[in-house]
PDB file with one MODEL, atoms N, CA, C and O in Angstrom:
MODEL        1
ATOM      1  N   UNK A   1       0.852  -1.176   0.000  1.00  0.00           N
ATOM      2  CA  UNK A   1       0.000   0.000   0.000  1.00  0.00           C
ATOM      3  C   UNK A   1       0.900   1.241   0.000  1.00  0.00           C
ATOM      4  O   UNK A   1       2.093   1.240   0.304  1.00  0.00           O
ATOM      5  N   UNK A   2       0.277   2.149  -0.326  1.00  0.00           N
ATOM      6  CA  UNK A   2       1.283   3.715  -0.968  1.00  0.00           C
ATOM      7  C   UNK A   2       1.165   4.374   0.316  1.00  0.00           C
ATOM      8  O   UNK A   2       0.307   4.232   1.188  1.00  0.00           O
ATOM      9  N   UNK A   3       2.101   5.059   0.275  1.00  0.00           N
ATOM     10  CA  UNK A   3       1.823   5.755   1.787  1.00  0.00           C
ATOM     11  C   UNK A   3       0.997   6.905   2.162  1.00  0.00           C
ATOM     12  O   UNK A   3       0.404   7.187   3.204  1.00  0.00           O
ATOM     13  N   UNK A   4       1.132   7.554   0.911  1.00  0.00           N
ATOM     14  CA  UNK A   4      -0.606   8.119   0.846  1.00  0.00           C
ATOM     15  C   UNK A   4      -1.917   7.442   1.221  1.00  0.00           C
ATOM     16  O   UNK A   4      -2.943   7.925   1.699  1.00  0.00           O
ATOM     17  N   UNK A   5      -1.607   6.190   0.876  1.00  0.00           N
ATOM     18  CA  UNK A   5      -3.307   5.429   1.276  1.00  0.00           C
ATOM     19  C   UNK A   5      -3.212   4.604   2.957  1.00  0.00           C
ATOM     20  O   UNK A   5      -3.997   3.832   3.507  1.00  0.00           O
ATOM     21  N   UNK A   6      -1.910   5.175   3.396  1.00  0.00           N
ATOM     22  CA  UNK A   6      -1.399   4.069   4.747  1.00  0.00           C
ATOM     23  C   UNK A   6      -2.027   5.652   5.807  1.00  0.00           C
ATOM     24  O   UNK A   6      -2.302   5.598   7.006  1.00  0.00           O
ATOM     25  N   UNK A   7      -2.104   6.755   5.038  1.00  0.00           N
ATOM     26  CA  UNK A   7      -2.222   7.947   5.449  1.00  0.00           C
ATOM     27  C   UNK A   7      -3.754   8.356   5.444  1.00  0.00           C
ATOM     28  O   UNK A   7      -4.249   8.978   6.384  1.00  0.00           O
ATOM     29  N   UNK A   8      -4.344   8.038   4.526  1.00  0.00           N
ATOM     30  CA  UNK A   8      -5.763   7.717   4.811  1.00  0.00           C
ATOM     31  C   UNK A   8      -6.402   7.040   5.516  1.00  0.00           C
ATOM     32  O   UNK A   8      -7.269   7.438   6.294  1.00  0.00           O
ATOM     33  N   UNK A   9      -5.947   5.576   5.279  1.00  0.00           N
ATOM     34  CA  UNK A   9      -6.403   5.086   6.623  1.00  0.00           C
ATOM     35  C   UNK A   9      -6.480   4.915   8.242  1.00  0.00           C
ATOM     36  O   UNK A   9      -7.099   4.389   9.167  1.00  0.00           O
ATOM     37  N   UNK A  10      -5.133   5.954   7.806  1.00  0.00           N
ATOM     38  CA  UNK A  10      -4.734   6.488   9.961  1.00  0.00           C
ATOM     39  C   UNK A  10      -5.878   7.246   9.961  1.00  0.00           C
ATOM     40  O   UNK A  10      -6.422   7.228  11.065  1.00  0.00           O
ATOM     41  N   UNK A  11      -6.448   7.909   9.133  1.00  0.00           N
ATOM     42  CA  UNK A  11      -7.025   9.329   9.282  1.00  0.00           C
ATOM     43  C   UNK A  11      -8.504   8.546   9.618  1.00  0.00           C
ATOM     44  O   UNK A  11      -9.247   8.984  10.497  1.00  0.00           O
ATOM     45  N   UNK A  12      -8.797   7.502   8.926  1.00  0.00           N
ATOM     46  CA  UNK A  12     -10.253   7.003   9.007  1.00  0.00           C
ATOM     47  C   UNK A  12      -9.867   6.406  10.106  1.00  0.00           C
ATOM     48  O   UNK A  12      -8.944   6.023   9.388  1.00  0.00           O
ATOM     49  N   UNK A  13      -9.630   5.900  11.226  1.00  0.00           N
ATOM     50  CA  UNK A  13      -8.937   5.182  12.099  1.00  0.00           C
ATOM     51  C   UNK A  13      -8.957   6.105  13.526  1.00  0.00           C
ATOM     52  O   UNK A  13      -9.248   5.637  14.627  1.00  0.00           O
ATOM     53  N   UNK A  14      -8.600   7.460  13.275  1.00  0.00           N
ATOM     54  CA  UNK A  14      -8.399   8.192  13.830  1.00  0.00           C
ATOM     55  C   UNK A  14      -9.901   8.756  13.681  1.00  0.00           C
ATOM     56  O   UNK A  14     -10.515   8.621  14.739  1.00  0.00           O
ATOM     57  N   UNK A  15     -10.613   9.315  12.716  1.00  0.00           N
ATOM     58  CA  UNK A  15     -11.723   9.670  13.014  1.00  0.00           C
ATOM     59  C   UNK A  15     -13.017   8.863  13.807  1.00  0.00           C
ATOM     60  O   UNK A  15     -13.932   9.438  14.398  1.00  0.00           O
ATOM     61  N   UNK A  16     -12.868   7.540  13.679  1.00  0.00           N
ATOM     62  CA  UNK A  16     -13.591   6.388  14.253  1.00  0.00           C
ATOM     63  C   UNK A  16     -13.132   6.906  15.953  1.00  0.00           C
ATOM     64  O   UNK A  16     -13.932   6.917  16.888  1.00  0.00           O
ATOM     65  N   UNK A  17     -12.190   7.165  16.016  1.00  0.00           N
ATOM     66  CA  UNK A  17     -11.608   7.106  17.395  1.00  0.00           C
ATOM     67  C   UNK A  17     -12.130   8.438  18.443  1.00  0.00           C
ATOM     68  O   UNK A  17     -12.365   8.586  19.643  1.00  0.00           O
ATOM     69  N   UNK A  18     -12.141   9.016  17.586  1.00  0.00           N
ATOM     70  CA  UNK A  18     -12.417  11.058  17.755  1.00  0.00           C
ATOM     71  C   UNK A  18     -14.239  10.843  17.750  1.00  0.00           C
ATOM     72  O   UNK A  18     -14.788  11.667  18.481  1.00  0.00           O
ATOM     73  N   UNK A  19     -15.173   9.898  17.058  1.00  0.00           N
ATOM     74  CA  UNK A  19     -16.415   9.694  17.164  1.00  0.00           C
ATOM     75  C   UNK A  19     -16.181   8.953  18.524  1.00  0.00           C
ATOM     76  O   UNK A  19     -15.775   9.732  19.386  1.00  0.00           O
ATOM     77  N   UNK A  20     -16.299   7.899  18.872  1.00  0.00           N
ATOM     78  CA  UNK A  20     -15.850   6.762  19.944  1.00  0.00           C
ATOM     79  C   UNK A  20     -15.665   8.050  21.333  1.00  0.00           C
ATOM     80  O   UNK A  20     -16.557   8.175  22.172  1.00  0.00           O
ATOM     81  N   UNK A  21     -14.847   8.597  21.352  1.00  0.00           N
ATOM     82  CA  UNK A  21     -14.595   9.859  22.598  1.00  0.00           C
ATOM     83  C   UNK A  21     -15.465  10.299  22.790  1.00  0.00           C
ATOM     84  O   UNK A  21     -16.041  10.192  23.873  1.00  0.00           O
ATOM     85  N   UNK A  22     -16.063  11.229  21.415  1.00  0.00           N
ATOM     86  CA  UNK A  22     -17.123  12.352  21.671  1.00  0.00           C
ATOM     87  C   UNK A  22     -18.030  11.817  22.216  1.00  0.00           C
ATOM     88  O   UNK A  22     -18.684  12.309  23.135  1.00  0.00           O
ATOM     89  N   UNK A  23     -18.249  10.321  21.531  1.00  0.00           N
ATOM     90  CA  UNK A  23     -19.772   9.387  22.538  1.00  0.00           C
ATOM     91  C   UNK A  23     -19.705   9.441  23.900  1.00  0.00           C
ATOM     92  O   UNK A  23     -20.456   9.817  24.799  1.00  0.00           O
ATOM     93  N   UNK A  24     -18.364   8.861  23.804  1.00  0.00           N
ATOM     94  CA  UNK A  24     -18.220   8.104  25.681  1.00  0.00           C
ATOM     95  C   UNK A  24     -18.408   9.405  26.715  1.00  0.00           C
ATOM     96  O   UNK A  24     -19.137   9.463  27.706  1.00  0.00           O
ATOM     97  N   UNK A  25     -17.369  10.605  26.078  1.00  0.00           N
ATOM     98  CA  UNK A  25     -17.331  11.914  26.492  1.00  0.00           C
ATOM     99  C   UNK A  25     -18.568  12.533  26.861  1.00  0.00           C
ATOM    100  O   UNK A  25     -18.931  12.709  28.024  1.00  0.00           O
ATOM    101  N   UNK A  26     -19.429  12.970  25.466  1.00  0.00           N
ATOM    102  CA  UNK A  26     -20.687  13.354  26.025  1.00  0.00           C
ATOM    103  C   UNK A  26     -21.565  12.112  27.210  1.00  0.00           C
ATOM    104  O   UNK A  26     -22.031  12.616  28.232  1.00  0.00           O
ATOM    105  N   UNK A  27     -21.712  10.830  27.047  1.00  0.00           N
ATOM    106  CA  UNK A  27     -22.184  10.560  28.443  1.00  0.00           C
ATOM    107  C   UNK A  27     -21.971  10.716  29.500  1.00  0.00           C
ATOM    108  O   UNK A  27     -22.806  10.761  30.404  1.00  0.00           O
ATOM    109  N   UNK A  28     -20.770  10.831  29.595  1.00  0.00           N
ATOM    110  CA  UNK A  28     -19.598  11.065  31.182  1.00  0.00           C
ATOM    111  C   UNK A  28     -19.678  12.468  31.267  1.00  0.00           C
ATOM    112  O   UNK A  28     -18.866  12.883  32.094  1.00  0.00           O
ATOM    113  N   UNK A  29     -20.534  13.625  30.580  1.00  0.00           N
ATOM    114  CA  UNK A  29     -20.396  14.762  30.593  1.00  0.00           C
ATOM    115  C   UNK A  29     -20.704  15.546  32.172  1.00  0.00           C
ATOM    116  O   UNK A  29     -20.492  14.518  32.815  1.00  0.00           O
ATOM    117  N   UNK A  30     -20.974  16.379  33.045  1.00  0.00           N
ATOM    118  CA  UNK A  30     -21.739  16.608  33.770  1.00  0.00           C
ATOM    119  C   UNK A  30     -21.850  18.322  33.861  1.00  0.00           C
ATOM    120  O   UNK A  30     -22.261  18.940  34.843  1.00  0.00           O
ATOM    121  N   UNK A  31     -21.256  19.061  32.254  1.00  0.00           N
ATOM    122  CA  UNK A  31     -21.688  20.437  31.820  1.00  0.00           C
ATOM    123  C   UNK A  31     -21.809  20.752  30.628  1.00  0.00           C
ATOM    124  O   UNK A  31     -21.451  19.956  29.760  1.00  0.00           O
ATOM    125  N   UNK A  32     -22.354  22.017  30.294  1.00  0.00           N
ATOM    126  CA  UNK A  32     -22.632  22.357  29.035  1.00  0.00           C
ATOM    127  C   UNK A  32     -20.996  22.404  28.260  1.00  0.00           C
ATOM    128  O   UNK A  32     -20.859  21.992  27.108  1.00  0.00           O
ATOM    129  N   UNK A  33     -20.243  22.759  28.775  1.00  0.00           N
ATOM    130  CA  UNK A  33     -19.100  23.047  28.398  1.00  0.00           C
ATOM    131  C   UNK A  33     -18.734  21.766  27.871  1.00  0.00           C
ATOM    132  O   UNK A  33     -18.352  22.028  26.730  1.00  0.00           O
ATOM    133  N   UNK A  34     -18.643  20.669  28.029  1.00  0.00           N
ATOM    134  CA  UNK A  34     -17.843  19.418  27.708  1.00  0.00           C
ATOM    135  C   UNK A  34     -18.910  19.008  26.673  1.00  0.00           C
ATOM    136  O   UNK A  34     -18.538  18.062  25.979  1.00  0.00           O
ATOM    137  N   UNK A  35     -20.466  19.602  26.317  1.00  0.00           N
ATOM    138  CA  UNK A  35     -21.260  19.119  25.574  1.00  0.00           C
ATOM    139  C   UNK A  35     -20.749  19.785  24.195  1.00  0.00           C
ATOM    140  O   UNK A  35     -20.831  19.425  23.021  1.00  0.00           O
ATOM    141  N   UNK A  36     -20.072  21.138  24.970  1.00  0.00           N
ATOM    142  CA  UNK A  36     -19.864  21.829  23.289  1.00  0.00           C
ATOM    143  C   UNK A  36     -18.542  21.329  22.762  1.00  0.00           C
ATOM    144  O   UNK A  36     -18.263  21.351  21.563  1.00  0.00           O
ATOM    145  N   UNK A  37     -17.699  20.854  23.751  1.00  0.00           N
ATOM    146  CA  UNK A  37     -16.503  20.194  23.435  1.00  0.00           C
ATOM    147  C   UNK A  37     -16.994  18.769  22.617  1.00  0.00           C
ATOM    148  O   UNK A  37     -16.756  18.337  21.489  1.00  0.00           O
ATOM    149  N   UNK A  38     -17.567  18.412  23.436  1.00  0.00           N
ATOM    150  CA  UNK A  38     -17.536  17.034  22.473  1.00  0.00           C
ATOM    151  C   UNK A  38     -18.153  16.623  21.000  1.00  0.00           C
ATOM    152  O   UNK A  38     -17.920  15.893  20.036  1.00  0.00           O
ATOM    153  N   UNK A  39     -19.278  17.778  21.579  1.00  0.00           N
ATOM    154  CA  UNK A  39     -20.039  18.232  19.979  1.00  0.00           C
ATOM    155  C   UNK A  39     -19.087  18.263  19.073  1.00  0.00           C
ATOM    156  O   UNK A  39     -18.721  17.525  18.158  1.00  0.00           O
ATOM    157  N   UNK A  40     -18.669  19.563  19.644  1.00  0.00           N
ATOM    158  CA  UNK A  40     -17.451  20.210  17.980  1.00  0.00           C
ATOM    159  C   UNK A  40     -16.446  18.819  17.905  1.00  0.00           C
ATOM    160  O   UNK A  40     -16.054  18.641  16.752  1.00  0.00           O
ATOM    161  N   UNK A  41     -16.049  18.010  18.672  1.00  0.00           N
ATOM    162  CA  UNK A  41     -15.072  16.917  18.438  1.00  0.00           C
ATOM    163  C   UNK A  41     -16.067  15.995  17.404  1.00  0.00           C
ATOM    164  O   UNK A  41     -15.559  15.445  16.426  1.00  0.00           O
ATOM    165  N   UNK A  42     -17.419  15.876  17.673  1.00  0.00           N
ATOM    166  CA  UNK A  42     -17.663  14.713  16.682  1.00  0.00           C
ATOM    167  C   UNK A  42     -18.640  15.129  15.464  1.00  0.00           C
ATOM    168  O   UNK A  42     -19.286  14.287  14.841  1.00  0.00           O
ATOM    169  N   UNK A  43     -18.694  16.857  15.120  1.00  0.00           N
ATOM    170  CA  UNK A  43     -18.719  16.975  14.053  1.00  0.00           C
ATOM    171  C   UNK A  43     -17.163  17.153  13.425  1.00  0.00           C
ATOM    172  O   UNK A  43     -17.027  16.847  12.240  1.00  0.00           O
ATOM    173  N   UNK A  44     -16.266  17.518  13.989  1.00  0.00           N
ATOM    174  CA  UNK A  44     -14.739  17.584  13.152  1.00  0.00           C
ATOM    175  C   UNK A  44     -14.747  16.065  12.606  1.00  0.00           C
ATOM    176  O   UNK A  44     -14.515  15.918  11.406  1.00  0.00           O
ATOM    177  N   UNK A  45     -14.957  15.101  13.276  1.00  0.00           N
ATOM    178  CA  UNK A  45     -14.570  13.682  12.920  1.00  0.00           C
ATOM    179  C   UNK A  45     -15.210  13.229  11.824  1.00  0.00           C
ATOM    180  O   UNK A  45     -14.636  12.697  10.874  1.00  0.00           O
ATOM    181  N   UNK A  46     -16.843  13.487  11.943  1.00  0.00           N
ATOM    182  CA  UNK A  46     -17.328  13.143  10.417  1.00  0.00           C
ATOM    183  C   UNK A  46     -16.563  13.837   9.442  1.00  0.00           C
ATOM    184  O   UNK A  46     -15.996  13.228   8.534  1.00  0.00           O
ATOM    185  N   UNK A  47     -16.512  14.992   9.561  1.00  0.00           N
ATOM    186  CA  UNK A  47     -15.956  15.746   8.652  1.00  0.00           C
ATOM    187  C   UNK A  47     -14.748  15.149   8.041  1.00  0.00           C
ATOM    188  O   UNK A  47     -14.545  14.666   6.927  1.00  0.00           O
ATOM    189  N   UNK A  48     -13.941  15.331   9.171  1.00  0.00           N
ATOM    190  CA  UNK A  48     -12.636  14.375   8.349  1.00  0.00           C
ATOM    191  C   UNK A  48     -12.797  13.477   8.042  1.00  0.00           C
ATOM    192  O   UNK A  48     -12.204  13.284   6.981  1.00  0.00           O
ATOM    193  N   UNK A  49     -13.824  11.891   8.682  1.00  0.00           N
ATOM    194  CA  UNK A  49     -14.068  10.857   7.864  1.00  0.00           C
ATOM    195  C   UNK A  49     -15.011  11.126   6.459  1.00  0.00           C
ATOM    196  O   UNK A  49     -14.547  10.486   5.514  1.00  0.00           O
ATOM    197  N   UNK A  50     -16.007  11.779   6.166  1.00  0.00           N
ATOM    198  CA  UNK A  50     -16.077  12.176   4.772  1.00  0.00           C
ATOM    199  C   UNK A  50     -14.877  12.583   3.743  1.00  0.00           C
ATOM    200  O   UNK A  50     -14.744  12.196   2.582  1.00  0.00           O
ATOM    201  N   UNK A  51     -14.343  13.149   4.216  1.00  0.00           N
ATOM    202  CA  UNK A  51     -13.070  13.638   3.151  1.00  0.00           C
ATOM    203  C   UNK A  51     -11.855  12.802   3.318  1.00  0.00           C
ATOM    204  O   UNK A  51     -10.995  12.971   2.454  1.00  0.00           O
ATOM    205  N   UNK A  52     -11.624  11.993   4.189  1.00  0.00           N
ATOM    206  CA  UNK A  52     -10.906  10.791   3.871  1.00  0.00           C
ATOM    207  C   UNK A  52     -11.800   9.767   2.917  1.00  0.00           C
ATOM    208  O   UNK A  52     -11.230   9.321   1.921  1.00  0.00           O
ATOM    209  N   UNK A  53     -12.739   9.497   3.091  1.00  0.00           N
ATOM    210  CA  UNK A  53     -13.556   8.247   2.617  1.00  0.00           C
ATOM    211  C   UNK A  53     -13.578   9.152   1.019  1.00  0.00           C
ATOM    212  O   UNK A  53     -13.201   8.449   0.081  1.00  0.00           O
ATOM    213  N   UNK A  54     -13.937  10.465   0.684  1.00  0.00           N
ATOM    214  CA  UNK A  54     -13.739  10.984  -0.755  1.00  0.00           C
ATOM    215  C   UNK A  54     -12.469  10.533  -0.982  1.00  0.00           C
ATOM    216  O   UNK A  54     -12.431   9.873  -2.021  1.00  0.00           O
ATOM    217  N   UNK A  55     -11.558  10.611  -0.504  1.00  0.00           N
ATOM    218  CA  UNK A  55     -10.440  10.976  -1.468  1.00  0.00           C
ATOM    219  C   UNK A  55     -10.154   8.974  -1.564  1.00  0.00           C
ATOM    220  O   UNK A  55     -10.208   8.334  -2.614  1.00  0.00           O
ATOM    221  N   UNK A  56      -9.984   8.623  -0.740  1.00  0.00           N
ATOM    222  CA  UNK A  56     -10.066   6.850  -0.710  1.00  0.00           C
ATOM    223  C   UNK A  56     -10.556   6.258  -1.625  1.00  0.00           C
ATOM    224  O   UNK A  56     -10.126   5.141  -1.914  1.00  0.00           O
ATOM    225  N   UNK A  57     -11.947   7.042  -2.580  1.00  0.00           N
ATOM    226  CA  UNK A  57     -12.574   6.289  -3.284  1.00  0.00           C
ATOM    227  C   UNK A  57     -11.548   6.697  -4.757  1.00  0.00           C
ATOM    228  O   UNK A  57     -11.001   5.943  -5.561  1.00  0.00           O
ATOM    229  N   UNK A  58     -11.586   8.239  -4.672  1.00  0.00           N
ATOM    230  CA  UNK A  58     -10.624   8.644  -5.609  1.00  0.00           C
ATOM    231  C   UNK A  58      -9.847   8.028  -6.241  1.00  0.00           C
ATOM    232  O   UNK A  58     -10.035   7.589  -7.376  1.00  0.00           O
ATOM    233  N   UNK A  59      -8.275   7.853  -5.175  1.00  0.00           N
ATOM    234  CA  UNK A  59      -7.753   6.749  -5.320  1.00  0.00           C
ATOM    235  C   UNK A  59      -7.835   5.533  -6.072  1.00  0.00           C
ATOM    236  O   UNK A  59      -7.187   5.154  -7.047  1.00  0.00           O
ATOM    237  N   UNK A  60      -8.981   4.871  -5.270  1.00  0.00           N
ATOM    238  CA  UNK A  60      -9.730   3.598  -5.706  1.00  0.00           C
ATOM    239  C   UNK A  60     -10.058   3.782  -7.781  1.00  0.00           C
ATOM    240  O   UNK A  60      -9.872   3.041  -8.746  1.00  0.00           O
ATOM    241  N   UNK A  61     -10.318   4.444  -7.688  1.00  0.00           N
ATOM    242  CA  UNK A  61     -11.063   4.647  -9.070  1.00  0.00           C
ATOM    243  C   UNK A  61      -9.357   5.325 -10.286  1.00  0.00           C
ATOM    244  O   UNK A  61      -9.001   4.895 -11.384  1.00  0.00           O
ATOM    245  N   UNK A  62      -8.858   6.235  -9.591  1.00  0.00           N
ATOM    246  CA  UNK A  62      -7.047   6.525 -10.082  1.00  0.00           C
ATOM    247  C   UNK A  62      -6.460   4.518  -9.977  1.00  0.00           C
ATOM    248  O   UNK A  62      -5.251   4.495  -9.750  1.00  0.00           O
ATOM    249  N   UNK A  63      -6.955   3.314 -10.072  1.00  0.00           N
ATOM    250  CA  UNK A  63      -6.421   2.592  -9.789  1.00  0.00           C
ATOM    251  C   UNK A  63      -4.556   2.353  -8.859  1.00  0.00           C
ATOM    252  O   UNK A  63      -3.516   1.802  -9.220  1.00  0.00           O
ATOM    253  N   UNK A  64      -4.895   2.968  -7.825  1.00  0.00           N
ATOM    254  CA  UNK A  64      -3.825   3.526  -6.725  1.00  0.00           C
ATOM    255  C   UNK A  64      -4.206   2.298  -5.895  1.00  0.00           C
ATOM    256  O   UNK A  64      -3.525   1.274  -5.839  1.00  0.00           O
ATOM    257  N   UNK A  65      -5.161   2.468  -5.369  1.00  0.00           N
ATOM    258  CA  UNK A  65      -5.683   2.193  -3.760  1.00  0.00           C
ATOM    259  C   UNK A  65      -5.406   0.209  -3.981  1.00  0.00           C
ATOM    260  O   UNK A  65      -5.719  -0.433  -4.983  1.00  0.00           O
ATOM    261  N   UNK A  66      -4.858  -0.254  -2.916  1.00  0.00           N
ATOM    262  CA  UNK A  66      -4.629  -2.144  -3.011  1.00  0.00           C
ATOM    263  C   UNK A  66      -5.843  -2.695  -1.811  1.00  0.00           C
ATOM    264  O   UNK A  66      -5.665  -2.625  -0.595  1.00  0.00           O
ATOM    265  N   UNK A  67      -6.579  -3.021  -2.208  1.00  0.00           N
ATOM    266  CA  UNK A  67      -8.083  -3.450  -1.587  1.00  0.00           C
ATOM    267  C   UNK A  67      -7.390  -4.757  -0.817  1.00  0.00           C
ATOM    268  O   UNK A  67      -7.816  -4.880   0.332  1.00  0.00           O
ATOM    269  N   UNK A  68      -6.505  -5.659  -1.177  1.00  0.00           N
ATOM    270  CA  UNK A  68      -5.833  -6.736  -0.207  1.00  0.00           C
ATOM    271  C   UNK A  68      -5.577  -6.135   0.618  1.00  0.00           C
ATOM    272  O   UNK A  68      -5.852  -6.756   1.645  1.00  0.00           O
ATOM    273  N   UNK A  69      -4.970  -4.733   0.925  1.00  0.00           N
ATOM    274  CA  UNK A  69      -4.552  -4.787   2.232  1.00  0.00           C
ATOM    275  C   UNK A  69      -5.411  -3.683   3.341  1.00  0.00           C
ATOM    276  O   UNK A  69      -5.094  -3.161   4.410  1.00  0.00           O
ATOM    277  N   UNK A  70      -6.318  -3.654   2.706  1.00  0.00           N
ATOM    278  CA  UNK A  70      -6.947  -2.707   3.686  1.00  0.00           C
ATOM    279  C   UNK A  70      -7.368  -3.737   4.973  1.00  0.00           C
ATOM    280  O   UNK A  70      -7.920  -3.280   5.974  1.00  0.00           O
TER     281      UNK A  70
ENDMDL
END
């Protein structure tokens, strides 16, 4: 795999991880403050997982991307 696409997938990896927080986070919350924190953490994460998952397909279709090793 190219290291561009070893770089995408940290990023999808990492956004899974940044959703996963904001969840656990907002339950364990006990103020508004950590609601807006965690908010803005798990809209940044879709965000970046949309635009990783665009450019991934990109790739995919540039015949780049190696589907064995994902």
């Amino acid at each position: 795999m190219k290291p561009c696409d070893k770089n995408i997938v940290k990023t999808l990896k990492l956004a899974d991880a940044m959703i996963d927080l904001a969840n656990r986070g907002d339950i364990d919350r006990e103020d508004v403050g950590c609601g807006i924190l965690y908010g803005t953490m798990r809209d940044a994460a879709y965000k970046l997982k949309l635009l990783a998952e665009n450019e991934k397909e990109k790739h995919i279709k540039k015949g780049w991307w190696n589907r064995d090793r994902e």
